[in-house]
N, C-alpha and C positions, 0 to 999 in steps of 0.2 A: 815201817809204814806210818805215815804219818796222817792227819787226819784229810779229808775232803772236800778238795775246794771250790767255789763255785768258777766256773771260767764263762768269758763270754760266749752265744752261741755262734757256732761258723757263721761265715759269711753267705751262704747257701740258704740259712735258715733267718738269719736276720729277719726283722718284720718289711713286708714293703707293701706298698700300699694298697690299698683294694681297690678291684678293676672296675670299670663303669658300670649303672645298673645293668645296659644294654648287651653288654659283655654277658654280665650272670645269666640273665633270660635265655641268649643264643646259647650258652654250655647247658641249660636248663633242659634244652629241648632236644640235646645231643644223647642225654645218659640212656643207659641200655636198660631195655623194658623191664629188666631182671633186679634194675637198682633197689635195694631196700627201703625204701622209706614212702610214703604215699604217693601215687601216681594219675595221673591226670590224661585220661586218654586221648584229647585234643586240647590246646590253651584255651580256656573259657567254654569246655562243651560240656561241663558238668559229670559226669563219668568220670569214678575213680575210684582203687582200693585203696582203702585205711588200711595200715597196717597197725595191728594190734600187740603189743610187745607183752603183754601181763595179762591175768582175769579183769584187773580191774578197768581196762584198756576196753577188753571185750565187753565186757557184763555193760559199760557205759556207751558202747556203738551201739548194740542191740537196742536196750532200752531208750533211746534216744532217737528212734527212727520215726520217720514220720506215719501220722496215722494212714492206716490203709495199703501202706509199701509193705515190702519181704526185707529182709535181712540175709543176704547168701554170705557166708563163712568158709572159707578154703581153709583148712587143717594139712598143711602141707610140712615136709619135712625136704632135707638137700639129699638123703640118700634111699627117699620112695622112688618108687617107679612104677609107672601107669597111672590111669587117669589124665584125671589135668593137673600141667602145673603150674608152679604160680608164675610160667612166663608167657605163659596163656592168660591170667587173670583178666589183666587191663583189657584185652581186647573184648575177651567175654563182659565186663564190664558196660563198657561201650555199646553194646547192642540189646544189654537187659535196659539200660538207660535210667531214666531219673524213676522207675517205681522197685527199684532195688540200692541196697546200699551194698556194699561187696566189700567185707574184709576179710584179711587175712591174716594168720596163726602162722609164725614160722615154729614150728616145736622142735628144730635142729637146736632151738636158743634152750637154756633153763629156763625160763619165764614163760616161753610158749606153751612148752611143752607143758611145764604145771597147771597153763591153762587150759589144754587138751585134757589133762588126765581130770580136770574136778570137773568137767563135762563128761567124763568116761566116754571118751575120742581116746582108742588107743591105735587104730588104724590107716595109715595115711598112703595118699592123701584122702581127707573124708571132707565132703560138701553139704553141710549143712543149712538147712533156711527156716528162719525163722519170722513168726508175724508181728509186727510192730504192736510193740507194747506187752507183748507175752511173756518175756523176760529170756533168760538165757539159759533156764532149765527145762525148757519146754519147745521144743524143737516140732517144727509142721514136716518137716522130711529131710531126708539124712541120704547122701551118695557115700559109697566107700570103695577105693579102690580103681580097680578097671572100671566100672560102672559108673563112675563117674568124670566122664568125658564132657570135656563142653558141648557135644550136641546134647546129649543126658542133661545139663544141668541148664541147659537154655531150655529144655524143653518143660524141667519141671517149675524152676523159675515161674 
């Protein structure tokens, strides 16, 4: 054996060039509600979950919210079942509108999850809300489980 060397990448892979803005906008608006990364429940209707990857993610969505709004938190994992899930979020989003901010905890991740357990969230899915400026220890009302269904978390909203 002899050492390792570098080869060109296939031609598959080559670099080519990037597609018009108006290209990315239209695939923008194609991804599936379920995509991971922050979502936008109309282009420009303001509604949308942050996703939160770490505590520090978290602890800086909550405390950053406008005065007088709630902060709802989805603590969702890919192998709970009942309640809501986070392919529900966006819509729910959408209807709580601009006096909520709505993120979400995947804790299927490491990093979610560590953020679920230093909130002692070991339940999921669990819907937490919290009031602007309260911080992220201090929680006004908590869903977990079946119990929290999006008519439940619209309603406490």
């Amino acid at each position: 054996r002899g050492p390792i060397r570098p080869t060109s990448p296939p031609r598959a892979f080559a670099a080519q060039p990037a597609p018009p803005p108006r290209a990315l906008a239209a695939r923008a608006r194609t991804l599936p509600a379920w995509a991971e990364w922050p979502m936008a429940s109309e282009p420009g209707g303001g509604a949308s979950v942050q996703a939160a990857e770490d505590e520090a993610q978290l602890r800086a969505a909550i405390t950053s919210a406008e005065p007088g709004s709630i902060v709802c938190v989805l603590f969702h994992a890919t192998w709970s079942a009942g309640g809501l899930q986070h392919s529900e979020f966006p819509a729910l989003a959408a209807k709580l509108g601009p006096r909520a901010r709505c993120v979400a905890v995947d804790a299927s991740q490491d990093e979610g999850e560590d953020a679920a357990l230093s909130l002692k969230v070991n339940n999921f899915p669990t819907v937490r809300f919290y009031r602007a400026g309260a911080g992220a220890d201090r929680h006004a009302a908590e869903l977990v489980g079946k119990e929290c269904g999006a008519a439940a978390v619209e309603r406490t909203a």
